[in-house]
C-alpha positions, 0 to 999 in steps of 0.5 A: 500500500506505501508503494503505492500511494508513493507512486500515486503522488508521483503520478498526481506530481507528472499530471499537474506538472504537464498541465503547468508546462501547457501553460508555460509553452504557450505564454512563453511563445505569446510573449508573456514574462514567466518569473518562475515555472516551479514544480512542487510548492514552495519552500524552495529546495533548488532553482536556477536562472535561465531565460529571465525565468527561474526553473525551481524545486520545491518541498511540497510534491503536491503540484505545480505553478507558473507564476507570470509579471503581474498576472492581472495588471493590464498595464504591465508590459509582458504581462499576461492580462497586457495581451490580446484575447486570443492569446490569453484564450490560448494560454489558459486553453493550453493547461487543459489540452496538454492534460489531455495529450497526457491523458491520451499517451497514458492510456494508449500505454496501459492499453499497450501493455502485453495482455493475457488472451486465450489463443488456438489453432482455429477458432471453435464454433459454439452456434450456427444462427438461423437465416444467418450468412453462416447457415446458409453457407453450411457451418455447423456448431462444433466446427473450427475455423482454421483459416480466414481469407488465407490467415489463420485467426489464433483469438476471436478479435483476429477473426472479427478482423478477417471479416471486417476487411471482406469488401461488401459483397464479397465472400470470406474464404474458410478452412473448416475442420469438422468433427476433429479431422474432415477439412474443407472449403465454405464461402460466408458472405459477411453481412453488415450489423448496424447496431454492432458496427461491424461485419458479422456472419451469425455465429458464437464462439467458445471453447467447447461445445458438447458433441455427445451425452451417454445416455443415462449418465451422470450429466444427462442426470443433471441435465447438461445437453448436447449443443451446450458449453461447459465454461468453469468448474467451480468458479475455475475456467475451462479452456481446454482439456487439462484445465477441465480435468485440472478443475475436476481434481480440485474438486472437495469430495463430498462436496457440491462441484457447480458446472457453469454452463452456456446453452444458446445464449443464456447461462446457467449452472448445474450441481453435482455432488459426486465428484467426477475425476473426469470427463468419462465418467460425467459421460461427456464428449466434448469438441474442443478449439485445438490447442487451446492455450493462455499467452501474453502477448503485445498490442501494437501501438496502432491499436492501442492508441485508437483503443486510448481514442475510442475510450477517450470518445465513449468518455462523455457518454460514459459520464452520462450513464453514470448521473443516476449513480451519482445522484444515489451517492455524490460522494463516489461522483466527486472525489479529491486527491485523497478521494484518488488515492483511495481509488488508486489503491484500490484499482491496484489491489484488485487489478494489479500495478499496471492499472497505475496508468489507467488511473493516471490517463483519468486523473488527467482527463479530469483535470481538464475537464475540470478546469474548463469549467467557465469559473473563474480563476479556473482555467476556463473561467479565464478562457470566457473572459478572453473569448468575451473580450474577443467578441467586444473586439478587444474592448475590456471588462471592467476591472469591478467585473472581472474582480468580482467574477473571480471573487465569487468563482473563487468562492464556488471553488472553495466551497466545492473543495471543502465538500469533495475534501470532507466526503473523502475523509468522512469515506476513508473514516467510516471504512467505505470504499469504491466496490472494486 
């Protein structure tokens, strides 16, 4: 756990630090005098010079600060309130857009990262669904798919991949082996599905699929059926012949072994209270995908980052699913640092230290759209007064006006951190957690 929250606060420390170098850049490229870009808060623990500006580090590794001439002094030269809308439109613009790159690259490296998928030598054939294209062509469930257009698909976003690069209209080329030896050649034209948005040919896939139950036995007693497919034992994951067995020797004797079953589309379970030590004595013969086998593997950086994109996307959508939760309990809608860090540690322990990084690409995402909310002194705040005097063709607010929008954002601001501060300790006090 102290590993961990070290790490969070270096991952907080990078976020903010890249959202101040955002508007550092942009008001240095605009003119604007920057007296010091300091990382961390102040006691100084080291600083240098260069530039007119002074580069420092400091005690306090909860944030960052950009700290510009005279920030609301019009008539200062080289200060930031001294330039035109534009330019001070960008540079409050900047924070937010580098927390978003940020955010991009963090998720495009946690969506890179080697994952643990199940491959095989061919793809099983769990359902044949009727007036599909696959019916039609004549595939049958228990049936492996073991070339695609001349590739040969080891998982099922592989296969997904060969149909959707078939040109409407055009037939996908499959090798198929049937019952375990006969092969041969079925042309499936693939069909668009709106609602999914992708080619598809109307089959499901799985691992196993149930080819013969011996009358009278123990799992026609139960009532496990041909056409089914077995997916645990136990809570235990069945892939291949060896897991099943694997999970069957694991089995209490004398106690109940529950069977997690798929029959067409719906799940259900069977018990059994003898404990079988294997297949034939469950009176069970299974076809399973060939060499089914569990391997961690690379994603190229071409599909993580449109994986980073897609969900950075969904983002909005995803936000608006979740009002209803938020109106049950705000205090898991609007969460701190300290609200972060529980959930920090939280997601690591139940997911694992790469999820630092997932965490991270949130954290930043969120920073930006917080601080584009149209409140001043936050980033956005100052982005509408900008674009405001834009609009009034440079003319200026009056000082009285821009004091007191920033006088009462300030106040909305203060208050806001207050509640999401207190919710997050009386959260942490009550021993309440996110349900990870």
């Amino acid at each position: 756990m102290i590993q961990t929250i070290l790490l969070f606060i270096i991952s907080l420390l990078i976020v903010v630090v890249v959202h101040e170098l955002g508007h550092f850049i942009v008001s240095k490229k605009v003119g604007v005098v920057v007296e010091e870009f300091g990382i961390g808060f102040p006691p100084r623990l080291f600083g240098r010079v260069r530039g007119g500006t002074m580069y420092s580090l400091n005690a306090l590794p909860v944030g960052a600060f950009v700290k510009s001439k005279s920030d609301d002094d019009a008539t200062a030269e080289g200060s930031l309130a001294s330039k035109k809308p534009w330019p001070r439109f960008a540079v409050y613009a900047a924070g937010p857009a580098f927390s978003v790159v940020l955010g991009f690259l963090l998720f495009t490296a946690f969506f890179g990262l080697p994952r643990t998928m199940v491959v095989s030598d061919g793809i099983l054939v769990f359902q044949v669904q009727a007036d599909s294209s696959a019916e039609a062509a004549g595939l049958r469930p228990g049936d492996v798919i073991v070339e695609a257009d001349g590739q040969s698909p080891e998982t099922w976003g592989e296969l997904q991949v060969a149909l959707s690069n078939v040109p409407q209209g055009e037939a996908v080329e499959l090798l198929v082996l049937r019952e375990g030896s006969d092969e041969m050649d079925i042309d499936v034209y693939p069909r668009y599905d709106e609602d999914l948005d992708r080619s598809v040919i109307g089959i499901t896939l799985g691992r196993n699929v149930v080819a013969d139950v011996e009358p009278g036995s123990l799992a026609e007693r139960v009532g496990i059926a041909m056409g089914d497919s077995l997916l645990a034992v136990d809570g235990k994951r069945v892939i291949n012949e060896v897991s099943l067995n694997d999970a069957l020797q694991q089995a209490t004797p004398g106690a109940t072994t529950v069977f997690s079953l798929l029959r067409g589309y719906d799940a259900r379970t069977v018990e059994i209270t003898q404990n079988p030590p294997d297949t034939e004595s469950l009176g069970l013969r299974l076809l399973w995908a060939p060499d089914t086998r569990i391997e961690k593997r690379p994603t190229p950086i071409a599909t993580a980052a449109i994986s980073s994109a897609r969900f950075m996307i969904s983002m909005p959508a995803l936000i608006v699913s979740s009002i209803p939760l938020m109106q049950d309990d705000p205090s898991l809608a609007f969460v701190g640092p300290i609200g972060v860090g529980q959930l920090t540690v939280e997601a690591v322990e139940a997911f694992g230290i790469s999820n630092l990084l997932f965490i991270g690409g949130l954290i930043s995402v969120g920073m930006a759209l917080f601080n584009l909310f149209p409140v001043p002194p936050l980033d956005g705040g100052g982005m509408l007064l900008a674009f405001t005097e834009a609009v009034r063709r440079g003319r200026r607010l009056s000082a009285r006006a821009i004091r007191i929008a920033y006088s009462v954002g300030t106040a909305l601001l203060i208050t806001l951190i207050v509640f999401i501060t207190t919710s997050d300790i009386l959260r942490l006090i009550e021993g309440r957690g996110f349900g990870l």
